[in-house]
N, CA, C and O atoms as CSV, one atom per row, in Angstrom:
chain,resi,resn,atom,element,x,y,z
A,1,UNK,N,N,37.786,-17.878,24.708
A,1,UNK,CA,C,38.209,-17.094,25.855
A,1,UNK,C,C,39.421,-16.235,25.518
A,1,UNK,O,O,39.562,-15.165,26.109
A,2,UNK,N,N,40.135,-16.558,24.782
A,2,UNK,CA,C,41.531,-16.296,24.399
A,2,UNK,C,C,41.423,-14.834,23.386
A,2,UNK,O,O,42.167,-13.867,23.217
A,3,UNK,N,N,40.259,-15.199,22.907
A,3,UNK,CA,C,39.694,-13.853,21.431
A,3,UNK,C,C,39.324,-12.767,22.886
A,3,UNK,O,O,39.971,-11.801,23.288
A,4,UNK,N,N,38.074,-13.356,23.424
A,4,UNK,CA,C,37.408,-12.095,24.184
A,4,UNK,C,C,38.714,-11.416,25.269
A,4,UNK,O,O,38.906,-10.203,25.354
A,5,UNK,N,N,39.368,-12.251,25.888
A,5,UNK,CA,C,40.404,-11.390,26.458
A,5,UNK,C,C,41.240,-10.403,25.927
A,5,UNK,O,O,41.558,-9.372,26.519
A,6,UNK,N,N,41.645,-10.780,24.637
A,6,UNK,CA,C,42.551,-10.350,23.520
A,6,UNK,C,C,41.459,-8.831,23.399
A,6,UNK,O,O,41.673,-7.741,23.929
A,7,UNK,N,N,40.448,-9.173,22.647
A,7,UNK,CA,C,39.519,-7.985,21.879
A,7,UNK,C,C,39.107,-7.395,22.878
A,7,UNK,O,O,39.270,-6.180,22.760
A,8,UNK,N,N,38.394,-7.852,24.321
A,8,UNK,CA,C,37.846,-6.956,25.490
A,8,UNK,C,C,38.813,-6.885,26.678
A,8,UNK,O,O,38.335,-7.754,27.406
A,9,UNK,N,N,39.903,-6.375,27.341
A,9,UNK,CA,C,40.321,-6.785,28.436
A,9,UNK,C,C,40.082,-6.348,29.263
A,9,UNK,O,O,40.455,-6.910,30.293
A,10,UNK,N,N,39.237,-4.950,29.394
A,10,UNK,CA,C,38.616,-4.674,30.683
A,10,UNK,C,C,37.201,-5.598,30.966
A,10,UNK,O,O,36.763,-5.911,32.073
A,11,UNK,N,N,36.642,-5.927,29.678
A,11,UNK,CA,C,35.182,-6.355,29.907
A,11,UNK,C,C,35.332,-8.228,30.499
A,11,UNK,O,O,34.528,-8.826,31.214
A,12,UNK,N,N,36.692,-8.790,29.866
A,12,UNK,CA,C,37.396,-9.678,30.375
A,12,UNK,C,C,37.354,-9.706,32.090
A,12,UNK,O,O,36.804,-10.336,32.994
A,13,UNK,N,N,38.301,-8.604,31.902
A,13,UNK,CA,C,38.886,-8.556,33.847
A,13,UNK,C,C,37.311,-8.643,34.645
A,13,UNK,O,O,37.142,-9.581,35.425
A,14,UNK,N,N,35.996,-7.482,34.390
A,14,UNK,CA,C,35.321,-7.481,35.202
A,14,UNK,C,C,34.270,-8.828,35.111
A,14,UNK,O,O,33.605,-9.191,36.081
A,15,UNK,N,N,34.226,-9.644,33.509
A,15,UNK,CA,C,33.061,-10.868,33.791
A,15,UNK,C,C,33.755,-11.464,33.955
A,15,UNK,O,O,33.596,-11.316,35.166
A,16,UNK,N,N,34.686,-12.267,33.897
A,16,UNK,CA,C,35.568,-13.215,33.867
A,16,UNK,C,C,36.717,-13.108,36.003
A,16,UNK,O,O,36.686,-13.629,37.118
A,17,UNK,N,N,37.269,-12.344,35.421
A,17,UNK,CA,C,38.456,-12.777,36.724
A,17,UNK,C,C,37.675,-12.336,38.093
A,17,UNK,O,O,37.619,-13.086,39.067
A,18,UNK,N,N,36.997,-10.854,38.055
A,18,UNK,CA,C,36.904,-10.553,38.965
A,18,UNK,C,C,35.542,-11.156,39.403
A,18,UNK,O,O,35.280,-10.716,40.522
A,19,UNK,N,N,34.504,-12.054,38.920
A,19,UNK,CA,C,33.936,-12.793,39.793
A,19,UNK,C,C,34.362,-14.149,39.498
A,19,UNK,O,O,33.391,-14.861,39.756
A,20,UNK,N,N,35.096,-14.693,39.184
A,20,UNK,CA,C,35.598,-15.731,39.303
A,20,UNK,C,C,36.141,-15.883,40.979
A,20,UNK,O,O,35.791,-16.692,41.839
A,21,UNK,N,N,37.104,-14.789,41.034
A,21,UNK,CA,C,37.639,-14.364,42.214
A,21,UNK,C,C,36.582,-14.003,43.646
A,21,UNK,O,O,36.925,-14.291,44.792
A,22,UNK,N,N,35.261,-13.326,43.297
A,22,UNK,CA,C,34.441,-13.118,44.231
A,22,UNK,C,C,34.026,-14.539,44.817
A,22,UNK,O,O,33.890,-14.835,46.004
A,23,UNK,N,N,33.825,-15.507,43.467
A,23,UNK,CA,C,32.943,-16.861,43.816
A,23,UNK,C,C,33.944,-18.099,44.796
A,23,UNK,O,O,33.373,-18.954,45.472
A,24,UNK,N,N,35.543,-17.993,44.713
A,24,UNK,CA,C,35.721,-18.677,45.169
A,24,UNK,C,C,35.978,-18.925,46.596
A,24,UNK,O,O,36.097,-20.041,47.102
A,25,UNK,N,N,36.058,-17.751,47.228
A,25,UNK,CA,C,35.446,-17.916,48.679
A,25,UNK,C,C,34.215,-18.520,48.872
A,25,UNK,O,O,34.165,-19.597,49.465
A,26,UNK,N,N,33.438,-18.101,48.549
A,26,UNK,CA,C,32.170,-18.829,48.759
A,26,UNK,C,C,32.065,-20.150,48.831
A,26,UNK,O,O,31.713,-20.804,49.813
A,27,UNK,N,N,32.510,-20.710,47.314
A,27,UNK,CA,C,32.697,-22.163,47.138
A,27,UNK,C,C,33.946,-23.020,48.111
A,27,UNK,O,O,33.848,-24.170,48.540
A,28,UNK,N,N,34.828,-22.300,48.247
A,28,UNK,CA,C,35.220,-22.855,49.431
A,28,UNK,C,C,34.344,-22.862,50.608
A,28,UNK,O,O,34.204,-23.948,51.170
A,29,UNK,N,N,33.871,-22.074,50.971
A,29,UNK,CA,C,33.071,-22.217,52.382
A,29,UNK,C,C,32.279,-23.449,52.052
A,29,UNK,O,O,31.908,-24.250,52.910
A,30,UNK,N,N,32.007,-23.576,50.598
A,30,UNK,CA,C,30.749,-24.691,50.924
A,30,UNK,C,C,31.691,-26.098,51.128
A,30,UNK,O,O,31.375,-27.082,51.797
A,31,UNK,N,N,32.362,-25.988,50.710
A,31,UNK,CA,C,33.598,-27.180,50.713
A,31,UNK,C,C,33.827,-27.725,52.119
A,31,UNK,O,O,33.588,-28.828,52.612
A,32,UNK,N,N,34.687,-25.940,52.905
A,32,UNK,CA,C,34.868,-26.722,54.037
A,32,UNK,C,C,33.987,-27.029,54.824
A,32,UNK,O,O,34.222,-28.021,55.515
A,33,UNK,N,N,32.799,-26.390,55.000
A,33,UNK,CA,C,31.738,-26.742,55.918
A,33,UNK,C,C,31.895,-28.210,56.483
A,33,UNK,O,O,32.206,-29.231,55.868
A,34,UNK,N,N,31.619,-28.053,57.716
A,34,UNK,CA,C,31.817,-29.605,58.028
A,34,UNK,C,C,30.166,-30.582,57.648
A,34,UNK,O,O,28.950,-30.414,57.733
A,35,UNK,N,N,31.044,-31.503,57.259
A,35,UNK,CA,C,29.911,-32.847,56.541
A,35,UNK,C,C,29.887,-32.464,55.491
A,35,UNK,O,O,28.800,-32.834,55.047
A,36,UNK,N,N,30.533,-31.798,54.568
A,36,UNK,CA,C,30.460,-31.372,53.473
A,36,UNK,C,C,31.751,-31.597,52.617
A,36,UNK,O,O,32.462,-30.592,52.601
A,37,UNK,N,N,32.212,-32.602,51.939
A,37,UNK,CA,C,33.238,-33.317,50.907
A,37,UNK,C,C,33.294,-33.262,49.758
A,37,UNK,O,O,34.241,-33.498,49.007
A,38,UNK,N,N,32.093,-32.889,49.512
A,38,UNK,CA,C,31.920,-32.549,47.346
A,38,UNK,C,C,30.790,-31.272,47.313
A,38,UNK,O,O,29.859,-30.988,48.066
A,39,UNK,N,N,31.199,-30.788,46.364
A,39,UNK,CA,C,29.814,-29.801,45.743
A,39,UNK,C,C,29.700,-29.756,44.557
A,39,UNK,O,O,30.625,-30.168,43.857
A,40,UNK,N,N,28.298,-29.139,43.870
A,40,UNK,CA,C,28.476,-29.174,42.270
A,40,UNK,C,C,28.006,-27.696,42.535
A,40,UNK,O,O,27.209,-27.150,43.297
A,41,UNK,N,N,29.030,-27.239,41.368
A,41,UNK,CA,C,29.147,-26.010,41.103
A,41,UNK,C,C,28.901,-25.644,39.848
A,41,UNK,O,O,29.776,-25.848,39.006
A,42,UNK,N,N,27.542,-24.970,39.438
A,42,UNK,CA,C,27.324,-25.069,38.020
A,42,UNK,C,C,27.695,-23.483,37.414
A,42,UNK,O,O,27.317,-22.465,37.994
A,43,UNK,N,N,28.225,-23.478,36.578
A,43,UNK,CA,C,29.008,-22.027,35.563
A,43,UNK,C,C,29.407,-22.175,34.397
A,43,UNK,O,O,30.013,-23.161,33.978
A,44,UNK,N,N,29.040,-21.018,33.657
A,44,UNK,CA,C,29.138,-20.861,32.466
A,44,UNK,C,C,30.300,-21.302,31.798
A,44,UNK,O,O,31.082,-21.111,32.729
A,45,UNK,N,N,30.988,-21.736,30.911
A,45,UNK,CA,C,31.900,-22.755,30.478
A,45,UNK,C,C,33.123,-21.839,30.135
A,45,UNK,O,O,34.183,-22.418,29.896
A,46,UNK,N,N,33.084,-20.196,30.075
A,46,UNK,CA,C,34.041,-19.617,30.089
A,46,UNK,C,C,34.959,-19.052,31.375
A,46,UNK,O,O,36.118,-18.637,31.333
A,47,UNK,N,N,33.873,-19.197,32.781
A,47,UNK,CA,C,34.576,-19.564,34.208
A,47,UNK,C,C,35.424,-20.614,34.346
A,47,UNK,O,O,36.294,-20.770,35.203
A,48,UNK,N,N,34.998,-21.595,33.103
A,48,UNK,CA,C,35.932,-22.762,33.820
A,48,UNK,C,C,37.237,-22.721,33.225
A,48,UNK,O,O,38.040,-23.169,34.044
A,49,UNK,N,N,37.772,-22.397,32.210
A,49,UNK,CA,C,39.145,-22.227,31.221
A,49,UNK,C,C,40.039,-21.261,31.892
A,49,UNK,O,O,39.839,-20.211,32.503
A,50,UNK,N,N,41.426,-22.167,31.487
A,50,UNK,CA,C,42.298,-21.128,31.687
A,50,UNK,C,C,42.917,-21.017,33.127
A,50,UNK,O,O,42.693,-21.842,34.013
A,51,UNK,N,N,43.695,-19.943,33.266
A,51,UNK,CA,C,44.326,-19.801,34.601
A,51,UNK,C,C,43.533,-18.737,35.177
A,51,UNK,O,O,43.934,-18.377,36.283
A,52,UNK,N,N,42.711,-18.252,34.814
A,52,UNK,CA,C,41.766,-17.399,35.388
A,52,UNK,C,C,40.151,-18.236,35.651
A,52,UNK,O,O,39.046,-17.791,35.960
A,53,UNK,N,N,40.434,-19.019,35.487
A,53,UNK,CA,C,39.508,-20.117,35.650
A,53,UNK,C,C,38.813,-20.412,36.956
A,53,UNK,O,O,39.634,-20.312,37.867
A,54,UNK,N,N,37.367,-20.806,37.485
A,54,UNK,CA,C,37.406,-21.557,38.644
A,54,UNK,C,C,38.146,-22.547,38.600
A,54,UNK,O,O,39.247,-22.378,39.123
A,55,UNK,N,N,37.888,-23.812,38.038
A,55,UNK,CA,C,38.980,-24.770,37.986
A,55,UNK,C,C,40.707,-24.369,38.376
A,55,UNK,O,O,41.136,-24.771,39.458
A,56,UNK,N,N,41.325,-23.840,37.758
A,56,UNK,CA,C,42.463,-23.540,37.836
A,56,UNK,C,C,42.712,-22.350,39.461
A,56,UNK,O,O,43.784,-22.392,40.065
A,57,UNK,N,N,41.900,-21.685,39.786
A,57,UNK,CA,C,42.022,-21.138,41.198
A,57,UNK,C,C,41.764,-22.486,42.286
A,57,UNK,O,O,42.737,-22.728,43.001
A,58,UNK,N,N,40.754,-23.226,42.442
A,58,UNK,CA,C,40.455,-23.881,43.244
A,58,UNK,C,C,41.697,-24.814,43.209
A,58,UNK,O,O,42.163,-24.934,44.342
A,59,UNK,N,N,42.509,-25.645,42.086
A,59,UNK,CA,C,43.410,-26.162,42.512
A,59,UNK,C,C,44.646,-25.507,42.757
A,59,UNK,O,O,45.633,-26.191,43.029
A,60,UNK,N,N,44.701,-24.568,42.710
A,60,UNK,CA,C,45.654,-23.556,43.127
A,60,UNK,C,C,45.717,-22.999,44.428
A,60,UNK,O,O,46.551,-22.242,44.926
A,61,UNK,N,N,44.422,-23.638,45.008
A,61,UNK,CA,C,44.419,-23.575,46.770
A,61,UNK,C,C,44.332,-24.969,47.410
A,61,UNK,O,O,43.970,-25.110,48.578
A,62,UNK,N,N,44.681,-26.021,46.596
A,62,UNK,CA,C,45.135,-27.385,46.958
A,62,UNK,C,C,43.476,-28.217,47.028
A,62,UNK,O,O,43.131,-29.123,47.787
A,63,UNK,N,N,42.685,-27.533,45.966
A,63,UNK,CA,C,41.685,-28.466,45.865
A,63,UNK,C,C,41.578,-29.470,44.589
A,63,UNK,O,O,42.042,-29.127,43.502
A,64,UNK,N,N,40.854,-30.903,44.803
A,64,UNK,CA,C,40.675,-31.386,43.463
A,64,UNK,C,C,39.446,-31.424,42.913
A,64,UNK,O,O,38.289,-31.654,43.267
A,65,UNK,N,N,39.976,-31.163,42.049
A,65,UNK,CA,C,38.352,-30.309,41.312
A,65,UNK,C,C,38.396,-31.983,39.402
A,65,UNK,O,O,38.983,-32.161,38.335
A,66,UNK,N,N,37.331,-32.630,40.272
A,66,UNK,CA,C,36.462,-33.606,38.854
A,66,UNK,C,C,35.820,-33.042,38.004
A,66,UNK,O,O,35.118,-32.069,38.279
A,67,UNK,N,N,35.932,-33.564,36.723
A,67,UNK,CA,C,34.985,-33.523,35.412
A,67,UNK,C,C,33.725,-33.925,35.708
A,67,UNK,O,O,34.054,-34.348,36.816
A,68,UNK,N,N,32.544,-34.159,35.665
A,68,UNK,CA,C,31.755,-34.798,36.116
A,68,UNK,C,C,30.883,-35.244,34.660
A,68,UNK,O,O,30.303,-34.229,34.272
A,69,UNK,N,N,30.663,-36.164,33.934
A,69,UNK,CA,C,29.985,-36.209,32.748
A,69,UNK,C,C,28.595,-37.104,32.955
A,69,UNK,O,O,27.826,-37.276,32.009
């Protein structure tokens, strides 16, 4: 993640942050929905790294986000 940001940073900003950023509204909605306490959220393994990360946004809006193996 660290190379492609470095070598691409526009192609970075638009696959990477800026739907990272589109998706996590969404995934919140599915969150808060009522009766609704967990979700699995499946994405490509370079969404999840980093501070541009799903992971790292979602707990950055006071969610806890599991490993699941």
């Amino acid at each position: 993640t660290v190379e492609f940001k470095t070598r691409y940073p526009s192609l970075y900003q638009r696959i990477d942050v800026e739907r990272n950023n589109a998706w996590i509204p969404k995934i919140r909605q599915m969150l808060d929905a009522p009766g609704h306490d967990d979700a699995l959220v499946v994405v490509g393994t370079m969404h999840l790294l980093g501070p541009d990360g799903v992971v790292s946004l979602l707990q950055s809006k006071g969610y806890r986000v599991e490993r699941v193996q």
